[in-house]
PLY file of the C-alpha trace (Angstrom):
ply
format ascii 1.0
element vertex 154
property float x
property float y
property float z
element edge 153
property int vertex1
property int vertex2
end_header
48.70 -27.00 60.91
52.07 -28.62 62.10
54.56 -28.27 65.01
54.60 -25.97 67.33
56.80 -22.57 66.76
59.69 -21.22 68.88
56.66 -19.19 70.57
54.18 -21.84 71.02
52.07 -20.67 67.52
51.52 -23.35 65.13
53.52 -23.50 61.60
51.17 -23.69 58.61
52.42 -25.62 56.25
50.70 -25.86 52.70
51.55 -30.00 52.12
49.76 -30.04 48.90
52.29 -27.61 46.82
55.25 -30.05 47.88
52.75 -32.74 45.99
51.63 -30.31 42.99
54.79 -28.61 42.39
58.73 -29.35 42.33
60.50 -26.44 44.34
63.17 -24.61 42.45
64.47 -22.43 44.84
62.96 -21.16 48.32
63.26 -17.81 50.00
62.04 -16.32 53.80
59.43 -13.21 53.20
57.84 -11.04 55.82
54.53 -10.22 55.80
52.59 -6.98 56.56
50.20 -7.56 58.78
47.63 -5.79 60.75
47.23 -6.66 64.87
44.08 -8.91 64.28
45.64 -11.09 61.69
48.53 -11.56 63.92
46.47 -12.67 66.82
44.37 -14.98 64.15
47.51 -16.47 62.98
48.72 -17.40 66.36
45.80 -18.83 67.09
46.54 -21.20 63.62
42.98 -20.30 62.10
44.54 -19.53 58.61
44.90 -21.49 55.45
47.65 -21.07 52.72
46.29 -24.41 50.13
45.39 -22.23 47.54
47.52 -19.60 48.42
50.14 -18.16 45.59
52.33 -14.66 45.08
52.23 -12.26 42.35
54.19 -9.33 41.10
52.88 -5.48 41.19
54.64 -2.35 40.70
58.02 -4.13 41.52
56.59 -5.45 44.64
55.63 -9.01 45.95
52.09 -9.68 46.93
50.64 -12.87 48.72
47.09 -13.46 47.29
44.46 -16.07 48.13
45.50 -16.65 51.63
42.90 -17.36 53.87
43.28 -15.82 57.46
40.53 -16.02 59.49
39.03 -13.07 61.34
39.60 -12.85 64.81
37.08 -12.79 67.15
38.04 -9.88 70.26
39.18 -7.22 67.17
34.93 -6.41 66.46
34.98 -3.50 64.14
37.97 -2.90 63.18
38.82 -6.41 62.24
40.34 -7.54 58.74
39.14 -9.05 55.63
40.05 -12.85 55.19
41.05 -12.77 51.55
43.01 -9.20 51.34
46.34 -9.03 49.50
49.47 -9.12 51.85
52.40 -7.16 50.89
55.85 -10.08 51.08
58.94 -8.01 52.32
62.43 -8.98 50.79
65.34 -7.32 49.95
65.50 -5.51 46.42
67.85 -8.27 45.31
65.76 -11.04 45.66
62.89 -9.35 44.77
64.63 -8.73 41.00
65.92 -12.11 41.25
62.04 -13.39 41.87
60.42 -11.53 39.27
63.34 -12.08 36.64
62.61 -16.28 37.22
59.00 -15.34 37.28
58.97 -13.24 33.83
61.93 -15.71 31.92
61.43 -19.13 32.97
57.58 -18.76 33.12
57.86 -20.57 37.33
55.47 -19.85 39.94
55.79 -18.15 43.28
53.90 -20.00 46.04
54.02 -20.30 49.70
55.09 -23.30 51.48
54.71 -22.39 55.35
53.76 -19.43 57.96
56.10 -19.18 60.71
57.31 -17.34 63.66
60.99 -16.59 63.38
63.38 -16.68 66.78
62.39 -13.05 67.33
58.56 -13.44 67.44
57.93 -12.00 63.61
55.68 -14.00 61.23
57.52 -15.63 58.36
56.88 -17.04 54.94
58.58 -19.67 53.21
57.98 -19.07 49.69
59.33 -21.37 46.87
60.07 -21.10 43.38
58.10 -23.78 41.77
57.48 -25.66 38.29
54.20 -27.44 37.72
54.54 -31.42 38.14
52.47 -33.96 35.53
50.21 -36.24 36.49
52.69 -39.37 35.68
55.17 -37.47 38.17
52.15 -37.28 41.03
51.97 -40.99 40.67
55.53 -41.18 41.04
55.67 -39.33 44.01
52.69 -41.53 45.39
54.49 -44.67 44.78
57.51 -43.62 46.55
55.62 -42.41 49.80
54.08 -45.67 49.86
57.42 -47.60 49.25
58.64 -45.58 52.32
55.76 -46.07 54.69
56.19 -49.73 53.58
59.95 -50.22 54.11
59.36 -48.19 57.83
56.85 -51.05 58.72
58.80 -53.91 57.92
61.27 -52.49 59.99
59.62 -51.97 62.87
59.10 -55.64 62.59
0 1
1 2
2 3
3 4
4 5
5 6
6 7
7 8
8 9
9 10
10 11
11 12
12 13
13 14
14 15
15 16
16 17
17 18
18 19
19 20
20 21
21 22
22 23
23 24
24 25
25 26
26 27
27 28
28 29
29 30
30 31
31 32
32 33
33 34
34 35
35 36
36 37
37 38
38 39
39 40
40 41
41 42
42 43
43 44
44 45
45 46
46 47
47 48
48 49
49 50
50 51
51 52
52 53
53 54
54 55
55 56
56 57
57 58
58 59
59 60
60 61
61 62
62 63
63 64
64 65
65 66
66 67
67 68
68 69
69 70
70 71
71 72
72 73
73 74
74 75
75 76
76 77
77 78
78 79
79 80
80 81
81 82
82 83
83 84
84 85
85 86
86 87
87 88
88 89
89 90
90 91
91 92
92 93
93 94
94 95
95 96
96 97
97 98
98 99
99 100
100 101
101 102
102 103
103 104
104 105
105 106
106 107
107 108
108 109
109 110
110 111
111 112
112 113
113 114
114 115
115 116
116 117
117 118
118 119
119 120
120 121
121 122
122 123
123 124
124 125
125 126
126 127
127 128
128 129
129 130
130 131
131 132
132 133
133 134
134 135
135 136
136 137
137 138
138 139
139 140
140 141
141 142
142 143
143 144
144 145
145 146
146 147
147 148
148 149
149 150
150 151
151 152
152 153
């Protein structure tokens, strides 16, 4: 979980695919939803870690994301694990699925949202695998900037 939304929800962020992955290019997806995920996700029980998208039929599914069921729905509650249809435009779904398909990159979420009209957002990226050597990399500079900050502060 992170900051707090335009609506008070929290914004899911999945940290670790900024750390596994270097982002190419990054779109904003909707997500169909039914009422009791909504309510689950505003209450911030969901978890997109492991989370990536996949191509169908010409369509955009989210798979592996993790959203809790919600407690007041009873019966006709959701399944944690079910496929979410993403909703783009047709041009950026070709686009997507062309990158996908040519340059062999991965489609993968990076947060859940609420937008400035109340509807549930998803910031998916583009992505390219990082090595290990780069992981280290990365590692080393967060360090050499939580470092610098302290001295500082001093």
């Amino acid at each position: 979980m992170g900051e707090k939304s335009a609506f008070g929800s929290p914004t899911i962020q999945n940290r670790k695919a900024r750390f596994d992955y270097q982002v190419v290019e990054t779109f904003e997806a909707g997500i169909m939803l039914t009422g009791s995920e909504v309510k689950s996700i505003r209450l911030g029980s969901v978890s997109i870690g492991e989370a990536f998208a996949l191509e169908r039929n010409g369509e955009l599914f989210l798979t592996n994301a993790t959203i809790s069921p919600y407690a007041g729905a009873n019966k006709f509650n959701h399944s944690p694990k079910r496929e979410r249809k993403l909703l783009l435009k047709s041009k950026e779904i070709k686009k997507i699925i062309g990158e996908i398909t040519r340059s062999r990159l991965t489609l993968v979420p990076l947060e859940l949202y609420f937008n400035a009209h109340g509807k549930i957002k998803c910031k998916i990226a583009l992505v390219i695998g990082k090595k290990s050597y780069d992981k280290r990399q990365t590692e080393k500079d967060r360090d050499w900037a939580r470092q610098k900050s302290r001295l500082l502060k001093e």
